[in-house]
C-alpha positions as CSV (number, residue, x, y, z in Angstrom):
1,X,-16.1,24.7,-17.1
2,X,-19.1,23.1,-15.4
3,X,-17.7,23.6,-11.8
4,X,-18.7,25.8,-9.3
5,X,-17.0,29.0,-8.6
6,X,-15.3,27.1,-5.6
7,X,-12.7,25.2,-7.4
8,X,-11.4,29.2,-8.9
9,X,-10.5,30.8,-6.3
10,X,-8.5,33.8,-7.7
11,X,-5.4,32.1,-6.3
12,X,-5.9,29.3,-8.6
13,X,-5.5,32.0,-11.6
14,X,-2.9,34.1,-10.6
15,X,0.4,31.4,-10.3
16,X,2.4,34.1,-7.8
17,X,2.5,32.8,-5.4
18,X,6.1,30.3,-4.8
19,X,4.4,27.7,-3.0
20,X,2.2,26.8,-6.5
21,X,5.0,24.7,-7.3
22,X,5.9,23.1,-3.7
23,X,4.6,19.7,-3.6
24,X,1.0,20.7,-3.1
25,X,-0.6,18.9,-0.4
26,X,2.0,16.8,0.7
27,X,1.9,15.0,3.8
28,X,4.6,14.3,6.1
29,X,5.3,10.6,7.1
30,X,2.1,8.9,9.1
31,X,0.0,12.2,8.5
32,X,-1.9,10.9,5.5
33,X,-5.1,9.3,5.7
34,X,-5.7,5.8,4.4
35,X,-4.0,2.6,4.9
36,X,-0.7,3.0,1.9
37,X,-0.9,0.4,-0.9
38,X,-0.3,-2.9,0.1
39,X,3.3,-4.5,-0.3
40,X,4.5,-1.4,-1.6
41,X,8.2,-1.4,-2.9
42,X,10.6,-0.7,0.5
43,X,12.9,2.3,-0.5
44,X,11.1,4.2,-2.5
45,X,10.1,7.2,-1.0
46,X,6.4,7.5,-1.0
47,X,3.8,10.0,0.1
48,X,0.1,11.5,0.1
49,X,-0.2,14.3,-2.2
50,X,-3.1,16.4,-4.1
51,X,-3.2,17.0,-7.8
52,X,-3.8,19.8,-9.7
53,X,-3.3,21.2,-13.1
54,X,-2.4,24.5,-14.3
55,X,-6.0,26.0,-14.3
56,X,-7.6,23.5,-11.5
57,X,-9.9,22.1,-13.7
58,X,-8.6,19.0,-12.8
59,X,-8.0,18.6,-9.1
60,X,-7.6,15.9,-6.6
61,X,-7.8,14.4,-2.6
62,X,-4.5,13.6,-1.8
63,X,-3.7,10.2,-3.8
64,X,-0.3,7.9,-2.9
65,X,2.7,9.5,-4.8
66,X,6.1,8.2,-4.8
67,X,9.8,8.8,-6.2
68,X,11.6,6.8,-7.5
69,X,15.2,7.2,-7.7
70,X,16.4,4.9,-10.7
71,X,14.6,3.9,-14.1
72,X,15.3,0.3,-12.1
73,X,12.6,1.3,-9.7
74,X,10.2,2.6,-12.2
75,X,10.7,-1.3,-13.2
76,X,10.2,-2.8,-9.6
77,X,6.8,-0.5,-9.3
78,X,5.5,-1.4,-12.4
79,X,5.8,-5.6,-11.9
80,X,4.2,-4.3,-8.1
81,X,1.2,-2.5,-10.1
82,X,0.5,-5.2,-12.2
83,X,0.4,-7.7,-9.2
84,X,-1.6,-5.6,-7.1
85,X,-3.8,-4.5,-9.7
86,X,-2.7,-0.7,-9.4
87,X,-2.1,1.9,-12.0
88,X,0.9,4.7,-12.4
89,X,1.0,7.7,-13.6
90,X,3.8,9.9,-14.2
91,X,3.7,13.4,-12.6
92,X,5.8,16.1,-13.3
93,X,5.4,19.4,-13.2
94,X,1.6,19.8,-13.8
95,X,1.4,22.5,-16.5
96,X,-0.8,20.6,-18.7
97,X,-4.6,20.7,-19.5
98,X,-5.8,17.5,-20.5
99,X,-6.4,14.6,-18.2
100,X,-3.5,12.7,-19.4
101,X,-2.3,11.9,-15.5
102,X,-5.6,11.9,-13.6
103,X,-9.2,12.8,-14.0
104,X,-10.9,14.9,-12.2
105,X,-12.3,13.6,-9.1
106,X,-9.6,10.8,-8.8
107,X,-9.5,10.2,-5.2
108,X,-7.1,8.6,-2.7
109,X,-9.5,5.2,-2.9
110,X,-8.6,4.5,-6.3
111,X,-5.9,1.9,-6.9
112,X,-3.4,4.7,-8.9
113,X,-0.1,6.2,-7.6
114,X,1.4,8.8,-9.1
115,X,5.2,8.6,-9.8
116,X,7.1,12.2,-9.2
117,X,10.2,12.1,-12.1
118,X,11.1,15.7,-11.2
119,X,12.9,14.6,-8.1
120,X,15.7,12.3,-8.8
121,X,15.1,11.5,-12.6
122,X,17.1,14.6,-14.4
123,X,20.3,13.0,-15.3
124,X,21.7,15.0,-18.3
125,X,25.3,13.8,-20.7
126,X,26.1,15.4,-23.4
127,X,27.2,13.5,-26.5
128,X,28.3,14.0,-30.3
129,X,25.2,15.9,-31.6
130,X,23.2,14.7,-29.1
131,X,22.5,14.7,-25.7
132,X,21.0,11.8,-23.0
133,X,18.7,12.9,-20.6
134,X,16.1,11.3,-18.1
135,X,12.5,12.3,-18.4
136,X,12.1,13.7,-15.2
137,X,14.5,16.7,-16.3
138,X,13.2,20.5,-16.5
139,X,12.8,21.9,-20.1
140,X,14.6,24.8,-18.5
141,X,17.4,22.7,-16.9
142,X,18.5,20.8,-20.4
143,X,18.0,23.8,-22.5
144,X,20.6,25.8,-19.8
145,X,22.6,22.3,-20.0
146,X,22.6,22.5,-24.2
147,X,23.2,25.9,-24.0
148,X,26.9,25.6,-21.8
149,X,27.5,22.8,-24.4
150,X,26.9,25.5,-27.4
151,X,23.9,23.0,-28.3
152,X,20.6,24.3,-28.7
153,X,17.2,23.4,-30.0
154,X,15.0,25.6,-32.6
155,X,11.4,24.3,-31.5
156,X,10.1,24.3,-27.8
157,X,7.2,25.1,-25.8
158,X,7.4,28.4,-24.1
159,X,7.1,27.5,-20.6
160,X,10.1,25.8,-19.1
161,X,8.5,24.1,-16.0
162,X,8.0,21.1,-17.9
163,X,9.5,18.2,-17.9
164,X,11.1,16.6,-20.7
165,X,8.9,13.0,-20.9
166,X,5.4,15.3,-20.2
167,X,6.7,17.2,-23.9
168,X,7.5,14.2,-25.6
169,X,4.1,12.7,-24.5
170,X,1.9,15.4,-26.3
171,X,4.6,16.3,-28.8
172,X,5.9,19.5,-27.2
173,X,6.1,22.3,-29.7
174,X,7.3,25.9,-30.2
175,X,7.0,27.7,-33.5
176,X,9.3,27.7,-36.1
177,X,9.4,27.0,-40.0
178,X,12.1,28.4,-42.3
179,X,11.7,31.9,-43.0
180,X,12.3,32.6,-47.0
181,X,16.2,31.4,-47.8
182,X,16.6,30.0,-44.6
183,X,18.8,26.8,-44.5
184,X,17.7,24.1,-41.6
185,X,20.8,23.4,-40.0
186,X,22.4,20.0,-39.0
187,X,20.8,18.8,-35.6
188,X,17.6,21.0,-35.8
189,X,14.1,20.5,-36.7
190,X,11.2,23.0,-37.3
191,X,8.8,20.0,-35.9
192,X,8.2,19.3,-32.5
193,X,10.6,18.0,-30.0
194,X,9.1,14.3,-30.4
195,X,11.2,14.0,-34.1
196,X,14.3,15.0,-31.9
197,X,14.1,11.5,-30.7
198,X,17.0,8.9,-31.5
199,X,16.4,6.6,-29.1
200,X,14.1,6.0,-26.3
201,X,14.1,3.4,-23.0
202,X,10.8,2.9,-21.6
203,X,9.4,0.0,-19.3
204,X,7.4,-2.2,-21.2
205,X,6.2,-5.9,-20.6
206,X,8.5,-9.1,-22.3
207,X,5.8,-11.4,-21.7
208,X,6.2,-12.3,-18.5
209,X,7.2,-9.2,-16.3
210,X,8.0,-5.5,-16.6
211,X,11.6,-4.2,-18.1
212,X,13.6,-1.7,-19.5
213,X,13.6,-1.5,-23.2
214,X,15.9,0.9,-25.2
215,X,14.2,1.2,-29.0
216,X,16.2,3.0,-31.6
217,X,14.6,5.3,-34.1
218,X,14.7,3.4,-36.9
219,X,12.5,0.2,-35.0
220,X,8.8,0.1,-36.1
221,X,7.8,-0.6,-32.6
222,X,9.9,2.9,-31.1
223,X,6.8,4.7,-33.6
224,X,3.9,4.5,-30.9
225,X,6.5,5.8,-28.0
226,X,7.5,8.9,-29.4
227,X,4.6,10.4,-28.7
228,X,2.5,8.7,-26.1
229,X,-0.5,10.5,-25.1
230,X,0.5,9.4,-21.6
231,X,-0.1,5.1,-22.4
232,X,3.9,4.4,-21.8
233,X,6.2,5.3,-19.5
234,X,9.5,6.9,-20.7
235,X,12.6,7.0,-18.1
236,X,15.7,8.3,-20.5
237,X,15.9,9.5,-24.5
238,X,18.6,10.6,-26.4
239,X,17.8,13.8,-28.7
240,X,19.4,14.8,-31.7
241,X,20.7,18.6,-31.3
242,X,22.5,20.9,-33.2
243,X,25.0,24.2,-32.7
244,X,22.9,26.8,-30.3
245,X,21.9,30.3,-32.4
246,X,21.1,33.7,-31.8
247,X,18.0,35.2,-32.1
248,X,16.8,38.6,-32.2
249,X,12.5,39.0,-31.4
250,X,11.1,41.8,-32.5
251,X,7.7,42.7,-30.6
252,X,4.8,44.9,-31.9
253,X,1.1,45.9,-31.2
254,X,0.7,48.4,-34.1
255,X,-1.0,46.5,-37.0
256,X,-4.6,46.0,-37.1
257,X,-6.4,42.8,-36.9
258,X,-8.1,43.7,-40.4
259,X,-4.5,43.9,-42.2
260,X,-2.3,40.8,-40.1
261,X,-5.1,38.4,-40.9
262,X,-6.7,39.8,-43.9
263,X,-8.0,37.6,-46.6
264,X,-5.4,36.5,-49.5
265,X,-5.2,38.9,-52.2
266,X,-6.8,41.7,-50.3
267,X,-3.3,43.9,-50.8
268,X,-2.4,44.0,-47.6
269,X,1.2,44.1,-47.0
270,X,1.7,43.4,-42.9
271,X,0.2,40.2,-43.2
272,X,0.6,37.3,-40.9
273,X,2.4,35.2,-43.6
274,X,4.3,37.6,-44.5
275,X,6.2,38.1,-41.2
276,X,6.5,34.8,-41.7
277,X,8.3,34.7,-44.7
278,X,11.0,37.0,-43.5
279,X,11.5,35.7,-40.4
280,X,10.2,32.1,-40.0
281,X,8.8,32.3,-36.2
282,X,6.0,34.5,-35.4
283,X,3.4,34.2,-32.6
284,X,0.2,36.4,-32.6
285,X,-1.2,37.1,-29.5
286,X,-4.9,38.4,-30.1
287,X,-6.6,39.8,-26.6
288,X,-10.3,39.6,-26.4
289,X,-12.1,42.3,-27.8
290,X,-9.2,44.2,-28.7
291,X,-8.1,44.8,-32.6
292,X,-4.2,45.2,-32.9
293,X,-2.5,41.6,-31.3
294,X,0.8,41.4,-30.0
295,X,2.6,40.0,-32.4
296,X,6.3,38.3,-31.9
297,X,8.5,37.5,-34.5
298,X,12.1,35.6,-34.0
299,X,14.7,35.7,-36.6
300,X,18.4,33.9,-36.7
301,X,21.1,36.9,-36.0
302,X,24.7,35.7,-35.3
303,X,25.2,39.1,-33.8
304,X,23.5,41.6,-31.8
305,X,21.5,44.4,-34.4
306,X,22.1,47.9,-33.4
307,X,18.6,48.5,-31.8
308,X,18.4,45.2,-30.1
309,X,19.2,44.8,-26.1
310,X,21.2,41.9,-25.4
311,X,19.7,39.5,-22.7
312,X,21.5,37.0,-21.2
313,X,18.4,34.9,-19.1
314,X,15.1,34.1,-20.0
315,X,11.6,35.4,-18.9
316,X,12.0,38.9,-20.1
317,X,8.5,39.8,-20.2
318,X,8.1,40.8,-16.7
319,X,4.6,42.3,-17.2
320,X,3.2,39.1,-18.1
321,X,4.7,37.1,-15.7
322,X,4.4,38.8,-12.9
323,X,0.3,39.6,-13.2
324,X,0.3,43.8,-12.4
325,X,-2.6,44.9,-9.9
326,X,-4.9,46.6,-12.2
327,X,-5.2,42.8,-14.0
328,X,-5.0,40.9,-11.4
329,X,-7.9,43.6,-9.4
330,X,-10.0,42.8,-12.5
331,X,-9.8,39.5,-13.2
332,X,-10.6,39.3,-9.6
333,X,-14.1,41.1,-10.6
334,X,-14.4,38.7,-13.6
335,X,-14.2,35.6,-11.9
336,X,-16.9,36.5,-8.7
337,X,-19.2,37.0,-11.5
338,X,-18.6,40.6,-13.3
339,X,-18.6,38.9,-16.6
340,X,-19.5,41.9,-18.6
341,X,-16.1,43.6,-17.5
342,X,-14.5,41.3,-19.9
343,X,-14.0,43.6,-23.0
344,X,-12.3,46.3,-20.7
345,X,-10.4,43.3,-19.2
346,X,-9.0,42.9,-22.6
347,X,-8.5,46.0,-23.2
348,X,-6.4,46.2,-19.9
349,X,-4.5,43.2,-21.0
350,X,-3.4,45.2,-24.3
351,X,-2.3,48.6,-22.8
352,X,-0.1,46.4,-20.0
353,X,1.5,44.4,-22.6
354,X,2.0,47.5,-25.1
355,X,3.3,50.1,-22.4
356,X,5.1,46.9,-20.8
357,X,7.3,46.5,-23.8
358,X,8.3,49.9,-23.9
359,X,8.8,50.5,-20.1
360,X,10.8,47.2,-19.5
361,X,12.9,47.4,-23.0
362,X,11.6,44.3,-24.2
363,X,10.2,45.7,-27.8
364,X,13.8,44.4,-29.7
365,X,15.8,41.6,-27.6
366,X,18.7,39.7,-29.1
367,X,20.9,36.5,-27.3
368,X,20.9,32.8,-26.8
369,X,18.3,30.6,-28.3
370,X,16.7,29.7,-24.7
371,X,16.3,33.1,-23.9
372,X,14.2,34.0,-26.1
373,X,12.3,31.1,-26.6
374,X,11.4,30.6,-23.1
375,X,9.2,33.3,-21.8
376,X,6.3,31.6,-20.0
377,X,7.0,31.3,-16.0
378,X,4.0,29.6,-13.4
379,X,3.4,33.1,-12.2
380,X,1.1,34.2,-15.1
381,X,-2.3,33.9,-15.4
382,X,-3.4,30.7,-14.9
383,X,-6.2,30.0,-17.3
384,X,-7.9,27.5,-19.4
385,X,-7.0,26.9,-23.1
386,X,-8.5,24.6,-26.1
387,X,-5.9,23.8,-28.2
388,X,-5.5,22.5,-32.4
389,X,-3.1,22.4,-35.3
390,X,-4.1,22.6,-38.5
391,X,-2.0,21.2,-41.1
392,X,-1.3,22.9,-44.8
393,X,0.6,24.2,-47.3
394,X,2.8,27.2,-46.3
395,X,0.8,28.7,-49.3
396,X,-2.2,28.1,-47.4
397,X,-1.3,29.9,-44.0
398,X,-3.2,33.4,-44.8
399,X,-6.2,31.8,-45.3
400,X,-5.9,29.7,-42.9
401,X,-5.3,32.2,-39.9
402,X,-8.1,34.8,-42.1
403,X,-10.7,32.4,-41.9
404,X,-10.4,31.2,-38.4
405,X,-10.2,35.4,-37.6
406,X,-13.8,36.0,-39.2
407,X,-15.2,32.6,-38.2
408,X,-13.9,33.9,-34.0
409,X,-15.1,37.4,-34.2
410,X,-18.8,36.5,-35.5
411,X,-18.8,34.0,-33.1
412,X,-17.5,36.0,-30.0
413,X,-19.8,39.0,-31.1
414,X,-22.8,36.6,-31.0
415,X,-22.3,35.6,-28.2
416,X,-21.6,39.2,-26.5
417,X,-25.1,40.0,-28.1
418,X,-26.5,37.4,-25.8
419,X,-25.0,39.1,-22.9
420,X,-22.4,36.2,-22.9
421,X,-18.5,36.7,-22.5
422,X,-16.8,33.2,-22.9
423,X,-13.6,34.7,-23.9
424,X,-11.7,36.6,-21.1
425,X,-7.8,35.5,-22.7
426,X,-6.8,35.8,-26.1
427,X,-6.5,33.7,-29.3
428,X,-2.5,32.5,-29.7
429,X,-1.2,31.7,-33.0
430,X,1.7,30.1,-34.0
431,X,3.1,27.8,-37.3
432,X,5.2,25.0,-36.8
433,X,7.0,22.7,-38.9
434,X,5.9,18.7,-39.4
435,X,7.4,16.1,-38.0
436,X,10.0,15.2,-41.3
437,X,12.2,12.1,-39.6
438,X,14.9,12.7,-42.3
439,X,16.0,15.4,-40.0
440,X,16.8,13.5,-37.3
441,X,19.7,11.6,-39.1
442,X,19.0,8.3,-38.8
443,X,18.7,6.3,-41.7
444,X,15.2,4.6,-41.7
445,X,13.8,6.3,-38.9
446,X,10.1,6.3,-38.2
447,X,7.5,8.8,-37.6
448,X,5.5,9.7,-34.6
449,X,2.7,7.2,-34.6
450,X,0.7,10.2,-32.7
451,X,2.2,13.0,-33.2
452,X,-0.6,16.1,-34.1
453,X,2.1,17.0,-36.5
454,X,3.1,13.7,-38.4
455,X,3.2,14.4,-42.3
456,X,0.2,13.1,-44.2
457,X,1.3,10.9,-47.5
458,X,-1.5,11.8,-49.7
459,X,-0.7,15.6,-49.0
460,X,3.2,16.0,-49.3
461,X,2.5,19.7,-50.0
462,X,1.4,20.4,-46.2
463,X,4.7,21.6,-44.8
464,X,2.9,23.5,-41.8
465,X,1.0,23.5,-38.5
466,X,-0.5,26.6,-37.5
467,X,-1.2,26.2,-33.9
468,X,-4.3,27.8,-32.7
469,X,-5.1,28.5,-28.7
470,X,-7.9,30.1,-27.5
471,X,-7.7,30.9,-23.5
472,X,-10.4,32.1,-20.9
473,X,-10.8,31.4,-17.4
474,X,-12.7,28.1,-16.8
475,X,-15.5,29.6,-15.1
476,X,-16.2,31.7,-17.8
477,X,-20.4,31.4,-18.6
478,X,-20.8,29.8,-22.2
479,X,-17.2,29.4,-22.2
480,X,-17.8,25.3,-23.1
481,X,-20.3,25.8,-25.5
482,X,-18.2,28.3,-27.2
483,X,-15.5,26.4,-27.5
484,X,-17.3,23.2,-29.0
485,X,-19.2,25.7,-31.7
486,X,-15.0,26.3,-32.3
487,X,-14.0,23.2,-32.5
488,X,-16.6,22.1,-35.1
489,X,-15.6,25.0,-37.0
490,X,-11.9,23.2,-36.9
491,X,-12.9,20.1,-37.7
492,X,-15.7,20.8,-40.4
493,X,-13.9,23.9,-42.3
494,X,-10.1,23.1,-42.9
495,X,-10.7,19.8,-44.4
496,X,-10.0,18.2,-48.2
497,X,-6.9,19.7,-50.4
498,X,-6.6,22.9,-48.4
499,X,-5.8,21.5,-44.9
500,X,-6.8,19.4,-41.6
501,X,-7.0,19.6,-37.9
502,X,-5.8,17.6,-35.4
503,X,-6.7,18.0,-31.6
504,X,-3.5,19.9,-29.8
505,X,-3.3,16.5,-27.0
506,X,-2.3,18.7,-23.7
507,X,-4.9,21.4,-24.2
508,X,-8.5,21.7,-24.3
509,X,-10.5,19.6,-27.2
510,X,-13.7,17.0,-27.3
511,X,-16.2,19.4,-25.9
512,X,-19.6,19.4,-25.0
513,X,-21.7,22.3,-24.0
514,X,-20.8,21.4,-20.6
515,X,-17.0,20.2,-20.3
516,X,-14.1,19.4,-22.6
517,X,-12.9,15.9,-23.2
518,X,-16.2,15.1,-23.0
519,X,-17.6,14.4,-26.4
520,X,-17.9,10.9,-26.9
521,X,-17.6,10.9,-30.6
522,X,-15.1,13.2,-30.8
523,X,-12.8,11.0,-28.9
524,X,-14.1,7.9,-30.2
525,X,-14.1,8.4,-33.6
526,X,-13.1,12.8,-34.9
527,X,-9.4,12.4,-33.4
528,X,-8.9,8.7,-34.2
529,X,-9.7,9.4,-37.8
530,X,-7.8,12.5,-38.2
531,X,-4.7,9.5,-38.4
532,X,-6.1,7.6,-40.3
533,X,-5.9,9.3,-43.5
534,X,-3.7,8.8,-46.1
535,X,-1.3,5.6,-47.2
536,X,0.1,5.5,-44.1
537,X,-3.0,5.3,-41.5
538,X,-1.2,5.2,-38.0
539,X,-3.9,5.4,-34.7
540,X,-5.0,1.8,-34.7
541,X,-1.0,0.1,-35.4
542,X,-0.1,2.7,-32.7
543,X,-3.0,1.3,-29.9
544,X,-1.5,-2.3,-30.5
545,X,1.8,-1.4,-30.3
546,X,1.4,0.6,-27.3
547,X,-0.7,-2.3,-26.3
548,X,1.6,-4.4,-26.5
549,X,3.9,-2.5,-24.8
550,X,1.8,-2.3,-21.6
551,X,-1.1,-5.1,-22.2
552,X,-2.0,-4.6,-18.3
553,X,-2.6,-1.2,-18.5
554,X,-0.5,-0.1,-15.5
555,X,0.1,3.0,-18.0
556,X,-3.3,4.5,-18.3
557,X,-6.2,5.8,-16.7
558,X,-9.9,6.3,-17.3
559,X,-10.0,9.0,-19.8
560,X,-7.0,7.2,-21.8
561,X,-8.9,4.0,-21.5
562,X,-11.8,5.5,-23.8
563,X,-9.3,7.8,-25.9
564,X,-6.9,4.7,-26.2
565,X,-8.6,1.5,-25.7
């Protein structure tokens, strides 16, 4: 948010291009610049290649990349790191925020290679109520591979260009709790994909070199792996899964912001929560300076309703997939410094989405679990996002989505008075489910350490996340300050018996007026402490462990180094 103008091109915002998601920046053989890492393991393909993350906020020279083709040579690069005195990070498919691979600025002189898992680590069998996958895999690939097995999943992220260790890393989520009378069925969890987890192989250190380890849920040290932050490196898991379902979503931009997130007790009837209620899975998708959201609801139907339209693929929302001129002319505008355009940009991202749904038929759809769950391609807008989840009761959820409504619009109307527009996207709300390890079926199984989602002891009556994004391009002015001014509002307002917040790890969080992941006591000390509370504290056992695991740091970098020293 501090960089110049440069770094956004509009091509950087608008994904529609195919060659987004070719190796950027690749080199071929002897074109690269710079002498290649010395000793470097013969047979494994390696490469100069430039980084960049979804909204090129973090970007790169062209650093050393490599693929490996077995977990075995994710072993033999690892003992190579730690003798040469180089890091690895894991890359997969880059749709992440954070800085959890590199930081910006990373350049081709420091001693890191990344590690591509997309390109030969997707191995995929299917077992009893489970299934065995390498981390390298596509989110879409294994969810197309449950889906021929009549296997499914009830919580995942949206977009399906990601890869299946990057989820488990930052706790990969969807939304989903039990709607009122709903029974969770067997191989399913409303938490996130990390509590899917039976057992897990990563390369870790014995002592004296670099190995595979399998850990099984039920191990104290498997804990700190489940959800990583990026300090481990995962090559295969086995997830619990359960029979696929049908779902029917139900799409609709017809109920005011004063009535969906209306204060408890008000009388309103087309609340947030109570969509909720009847259907268990809602999303609310809240455009800038507009007052009626999109709002999505899913709901389990083992056959197709009258008025639904059966799809058979994913990606049904063409119009926000597939960015339509009149957005794509304006946001051009927007981002070469036309700012004030940014309530009519909102307003333009409303009337597309509304007319969209009617036009393309996509109001009332009905099929498969995956495709309706995965709805998110590359070719949207690419833009910035911060990113919490606030844990509480499911009692609690209208007040927690009312308050966070008023606290937004004062704040975004102050700023508009001071001619500022930080806000060009729209707010995204969503509830999940905790992590609960009794739903993975294994007898003794442990928690994610680090999940933003693991149960807190002292509050057994916190049942829910609601998951809160707020997304603007990264160049918009104030756009920093405004989301730190959020962000204390987070961490300062749902606190005590009501609820609590916990940073969202791939998005945006720790910000300064300037950047995010930037404020030294939010990372040092906010986010540590928010897992520390309770009877069961977990962030410092978790550091040792994954300590431990890696006491070299070949796993890390230097924003993890601060985060998780």
């Amino acid at each position: 948010m501090s960089h110049s103008g440069d770094a956004f091109s509009r091509r950087n915002f608008l994904g529609a291009s195919a060659v987004a998601w070719l190796p950027i920046g690749a080199l071929l053989p002897g074109e690269g610049a710079g002498d290649p890492p010395p000793a470097f393991p013969a047979g494994v393909d390696l490469y100069r290649q430039s980084y960049r993350n979804w909204a090129g906020e973090i970007h790169t020279d062209d650093l050393w990349t490599c693929a490996p083709r077995t977990p075995e040579d994710v072993v033999l690069l690892a003992n190579w790191a730690h003798g040469q005195g180089f890091t690895l990070r894991p890359r997969g498919f880059r749709h992440g925020w954070s800085p959890l691979t590199v930081t910006a600025g990373t350049t081709g002189a420091d001693r890191v290679v990344l590690v591509d898992t997309t390109r030969h680590l997707t191995a995929m069998t299917s077992l009893p109520g489970a299934v065995r996958t390498q981390t390298g895999a596509s989110m879409d690939d294994l969810l197309a591979f449950l889906e021929d097995a009549g296997l499914g999943v009830t919580n995942t992220p949206a977009p399906g260009d990601l890869t299946v260790g990057g989820v488990l890393a930052i706790n990969g989520h969807g939304t989903s709790v039990p709607a009122v009378g709903e029974t969770r069925p067997p191989g399913h969890t409303y938490g996130s994909l990390s509590n899917l987890i039976i057992s897990l192989t990563a390369v870790v250190w014995d002592g004296a070199a670099y190995r595979l380890r399998t850990f099984q849920r039920d191990e104290p040290e498997c804990a700190a792996l489940l959800t990583h932050v990026g300090r481990a490196f995962l090559t295969e898991v086995t997830l619990r899964v359960g029979a696929n379902q049908n779902l029917r979503c139900v799409s609709r931009v017809d109920i005011p912001v004063s009535e969906l997130f209306a204060p408890p007790g008000s009388g309103a009837t087309r609340t947030f929560a109570s969509f909720l209620d009847q259907s268990g899975r809602v999303e609310a998708i809240w455009f800038a300076f507009t007052d009626r959201p999109w709002l999505k609801t899913w709901s389990v139907a083992p056959t197709k309703p009258l008025t639904s339209r059966h799809v058979v693929t994913p990606y049904n929302y063409l119009f926000s997939d597939n960015v339509p001129k009149p957005v794509s002319d304006l946001a051009d505008l927007l981002i070469t410094g036309a700012w004030a355009l940014t309530p009519t940009f909102g307003q333009l991202q409303y009337t597309t989405a509304a007319t969209g749904l009617t036009a393309t038929l996509t109001a009332d759809l009905w099929g498969a679990s995956k495709n309706l769950l995965l709805y998110v391609r590359p070719t949207t807008l690419r833009e910035t996002a911060n990113g919490y989840a606030v844990l509480t009761s499911r009692a609690e959820v209208q007040r927690v989505v009312s308050d966070f409504a008023a606290f937004y619009q004062d704040l975004l109307a102050s700023y508009q008075s001071r001619g500022l527009f930080p806000v060009t996207g729209q707010v995204e709300i969503r509830v999940g489910g905790l992590d609960d390890p009794a739903h993975v079926g294994v007898a003794g199984a442990r928690k994610p350490a680090l999940s933003a989602v693991r149960p807190r002891a002292d509050h057994p009556e916190w049942d829910v996340a609601v998951w809160f994004d707020v997304l603007t391009f990264p160049t918009a002015p104030g756009a920093a300050a405004f989301y730190r001014e959020l962000e204390q509002f987070f961490f300062t307002h749902y606190t005590g018996a009501y609820a609590a917040t916990r940073a969202e790890w791939s998005k945006g969080w720790a910000y300064t007026d300037q950047a995010a992941w930037a404020d030294h006591t939010v990372l040092t000390s906010t986010v540590p402490d928010s897992y520390r509370q309770g009877p069961d504290p977990s962030w410092d056992a978790a550091l040792a462990a994954l300590d431990a695991h890696d006491p070299h740091r070949v796993f890390s970098n230097p924003f993890l180094d601060v985060l998780l020293p």
